[in-house]
C-alpha positions in Angstrom: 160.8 89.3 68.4 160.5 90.0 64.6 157.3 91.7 65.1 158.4 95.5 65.2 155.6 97.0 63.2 153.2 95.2 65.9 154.6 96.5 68.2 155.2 100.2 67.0 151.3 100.0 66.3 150.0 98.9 69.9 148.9 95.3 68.4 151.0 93.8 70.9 150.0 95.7 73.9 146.5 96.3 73.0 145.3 92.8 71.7 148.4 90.8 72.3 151.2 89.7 74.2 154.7 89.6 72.6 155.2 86.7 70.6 157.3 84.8 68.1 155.9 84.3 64.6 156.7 80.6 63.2 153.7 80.1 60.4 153.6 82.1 57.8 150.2 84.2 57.3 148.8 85.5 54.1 146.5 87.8 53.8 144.7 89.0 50.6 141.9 91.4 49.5 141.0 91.1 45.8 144.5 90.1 45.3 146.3 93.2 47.2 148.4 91.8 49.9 148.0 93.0 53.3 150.9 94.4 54.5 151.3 95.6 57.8 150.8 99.0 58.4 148.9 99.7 55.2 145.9 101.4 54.8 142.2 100.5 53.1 139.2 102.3 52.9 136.3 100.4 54.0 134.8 99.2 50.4 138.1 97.7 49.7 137.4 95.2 52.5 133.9 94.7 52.2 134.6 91.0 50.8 136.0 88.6 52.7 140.0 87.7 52.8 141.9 85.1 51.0 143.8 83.5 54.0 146.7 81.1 52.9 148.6 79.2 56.1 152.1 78.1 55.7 153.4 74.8 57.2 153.7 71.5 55.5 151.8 69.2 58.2 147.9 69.4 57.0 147.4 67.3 60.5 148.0 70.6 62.5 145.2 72.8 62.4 144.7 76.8 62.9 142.2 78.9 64.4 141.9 82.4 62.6 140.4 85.6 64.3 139.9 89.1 63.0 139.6 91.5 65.6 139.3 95.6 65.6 140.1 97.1 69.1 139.2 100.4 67.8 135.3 100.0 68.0 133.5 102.2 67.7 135.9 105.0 68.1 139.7 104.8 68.8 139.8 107.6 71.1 137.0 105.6 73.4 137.4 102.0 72.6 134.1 100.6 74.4 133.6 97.6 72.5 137.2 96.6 72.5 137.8 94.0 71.0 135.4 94.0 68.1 135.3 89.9 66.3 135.0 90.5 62.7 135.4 87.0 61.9 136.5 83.6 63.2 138.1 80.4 61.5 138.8 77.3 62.8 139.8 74.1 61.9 142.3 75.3 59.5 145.0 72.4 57.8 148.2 74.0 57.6 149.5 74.8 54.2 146.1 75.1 53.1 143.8 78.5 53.3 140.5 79.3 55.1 138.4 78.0 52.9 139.3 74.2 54.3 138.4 75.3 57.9 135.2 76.0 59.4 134.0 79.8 59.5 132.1 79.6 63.1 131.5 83.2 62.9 131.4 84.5 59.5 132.9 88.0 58.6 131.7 91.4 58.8 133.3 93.5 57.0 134.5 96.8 58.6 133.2 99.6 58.5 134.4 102.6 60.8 132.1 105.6 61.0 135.6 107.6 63.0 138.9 107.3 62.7 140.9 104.7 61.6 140.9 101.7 62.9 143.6 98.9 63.1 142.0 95.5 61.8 144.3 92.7 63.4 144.4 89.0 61.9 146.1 86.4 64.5 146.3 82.7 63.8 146.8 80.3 66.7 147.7 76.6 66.4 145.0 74.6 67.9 145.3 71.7 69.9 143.2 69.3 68.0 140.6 69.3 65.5 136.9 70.7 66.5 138.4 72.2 69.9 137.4 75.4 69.6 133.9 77.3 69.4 132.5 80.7 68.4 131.9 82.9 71.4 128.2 84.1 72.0 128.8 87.6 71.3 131.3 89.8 69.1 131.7 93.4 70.8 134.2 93.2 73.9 135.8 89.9 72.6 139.2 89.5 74.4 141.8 87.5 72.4 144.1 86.6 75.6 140.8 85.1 77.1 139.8 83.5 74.1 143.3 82.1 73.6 143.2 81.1 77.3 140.0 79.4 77.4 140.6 76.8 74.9 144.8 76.2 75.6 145.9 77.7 72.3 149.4 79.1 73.8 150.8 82.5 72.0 149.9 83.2 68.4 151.5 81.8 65.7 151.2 84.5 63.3 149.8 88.1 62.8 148.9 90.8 60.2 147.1 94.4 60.8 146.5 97.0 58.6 144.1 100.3 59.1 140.9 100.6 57.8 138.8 103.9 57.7 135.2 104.9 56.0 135.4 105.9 52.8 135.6 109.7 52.9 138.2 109.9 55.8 140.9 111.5 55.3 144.7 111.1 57.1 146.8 108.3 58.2 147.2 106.9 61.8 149.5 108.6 64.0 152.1 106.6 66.3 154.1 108.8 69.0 
């Protein structure tokens, strides 16, 4: 698994299962690329993403989510997973902006620690086969992926988000 970094940061544990990335996923906020691992204050994400999906097959479509299973505080994660925003319908080598936003994004905005804000793209089985979920506190990605057959993810991205005057950098032991 070339996924180290999600793995050294609990994504894969806490949100997912080990998996193999074979899309490529990019992720940009006003440009910056999201790296994994790196760190934004809250007003840097208050716009949406620029999502771009690799692949050369636009008959193969994607389904985007944007989870935090932080909320509302990392040391008590209650609402685990938070849904930030869903995509679906997405061509491959084409961005978000060709799929259909089903639940549109909320930009993050911790009020206690830093939080890890995960992106996972999963290949769909067909076109319009996947819905928004009624609610976004407690979403569960494994169920999600589960309910509507779209195997392991494709591709994933994190980085850490915190309010504006935090201070300090997450802590792995």
């Amino acid at each position: 698994m070339s996924n180290d970094s999600l793995v050294t940061s609990r994504i894969v544990g806490d949100v997912l299962d080990p998996f193999r990335s074979t899309v490529d996923l990019t992720v940009l906020y006003d440009g910056r690329f999201v790296i994994n691992g790196m760190e934004f204050r809250s007003p840097a994400v208050s716009g949406k993403p620029s999502v771009e999906i690799g692949g050369d097959d636009i008959s193969v479509t994607y389904t985007l989510v944007m989870v935090d299973p932080d909320a509302p505080n990392p040391s008590n994660p209650t609402l685990r997973e938070y849904l930030h925003w869903m995509v679906t319908d997405i061509p491959g080598s084409m961005d978000d902006t060709y799929g259909r936003e089903v639940v549109c994004y909320e930009s993050p905005t911790p009020t206690t620690g830093i939080h890890r804000m995960v992106l996972v793209l999963f290949r769909q089985l067909g076109r319009n086969t996947v819905y928004a979920p009624s609610m976004r506190h407690n979403f569960n990605t494994r169920s999600f992926a589960r309910r509507y057959n779209l195997g392991a993810p494709v591709a994933a991205k994190y980085f850490n988000c915190q309010r504006q005057a935090g201070s300090g950098g997450r802590k792995f032991t």
